[in-house]
N, C-alpha and C positions, 0 to 999 in steps of 0.2 A: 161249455155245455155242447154235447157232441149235436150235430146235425148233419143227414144228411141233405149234400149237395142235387143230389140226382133219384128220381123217386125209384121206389121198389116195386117190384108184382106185387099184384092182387087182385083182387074179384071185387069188378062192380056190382053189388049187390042185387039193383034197379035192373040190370039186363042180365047177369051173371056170366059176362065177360071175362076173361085176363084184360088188366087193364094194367098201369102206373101209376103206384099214387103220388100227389102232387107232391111238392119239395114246399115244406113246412115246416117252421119254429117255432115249438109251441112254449117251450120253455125258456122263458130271459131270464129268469132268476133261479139259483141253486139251494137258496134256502128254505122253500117249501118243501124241497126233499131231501135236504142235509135235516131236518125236523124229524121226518120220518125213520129214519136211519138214527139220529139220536134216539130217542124211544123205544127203538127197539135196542141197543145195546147198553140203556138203562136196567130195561126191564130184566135181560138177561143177568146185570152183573147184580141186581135185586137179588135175583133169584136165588144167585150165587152164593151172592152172603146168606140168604136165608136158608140155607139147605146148610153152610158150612156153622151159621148158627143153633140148627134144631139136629142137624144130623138126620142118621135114617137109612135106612136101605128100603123102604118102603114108604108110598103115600100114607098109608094107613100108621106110620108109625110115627112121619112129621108130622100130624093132624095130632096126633096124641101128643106129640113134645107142644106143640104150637099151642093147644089147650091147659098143658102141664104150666108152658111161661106166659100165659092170660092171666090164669090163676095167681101167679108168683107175682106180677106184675101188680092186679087189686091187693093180693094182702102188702106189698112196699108202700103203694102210695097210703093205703089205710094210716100206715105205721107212720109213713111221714106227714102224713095232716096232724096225727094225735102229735108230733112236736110242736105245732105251729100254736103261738098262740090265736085267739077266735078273731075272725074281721069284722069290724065296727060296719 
């Protein structure tokens, strides 16, 4: 986890000085932000598939496939409960 040894410029706020800020670690652990970084390269590869799923050159036209396979979706399961016999 990088840290600087030696502080940087800045502005004391309180007097509005050039000042150094102190030399601080604020972070001992990497996986509060290896998390962040996960989630986001989730969401993208989501994304991913779902566009490589509904297709489109347009929002307006994945909204329309995405409601097209909503649809497709209720009538499958409809059709796969009428197999199932009834639960006691």
């Amino acid at each position: 986890i990088p840290t600087l040894q030696k502080g940087l410029k800045t502005v004391d706020l309180a007097g509005g000085r050039e000042t150094l800020a102190r030399y601080e670690r604020s972070d001992i652990c990497a996986v509060p932000r290896a998390l962040a970084v996960a989630e986001a390269m989730l969401a993208w590869e989501l994304a991913v598939a779902y566009r490589e799923r509904l297709g489109g050159d347009s929002m307006e036209e994945i909204l329309l496939r995405h409601h097209e396979y909503g649809e497709y979706l209720e009538h499958f399961l409809e059709r796969s409960q009428g197999d199932r016999p009834a639960e006691k």
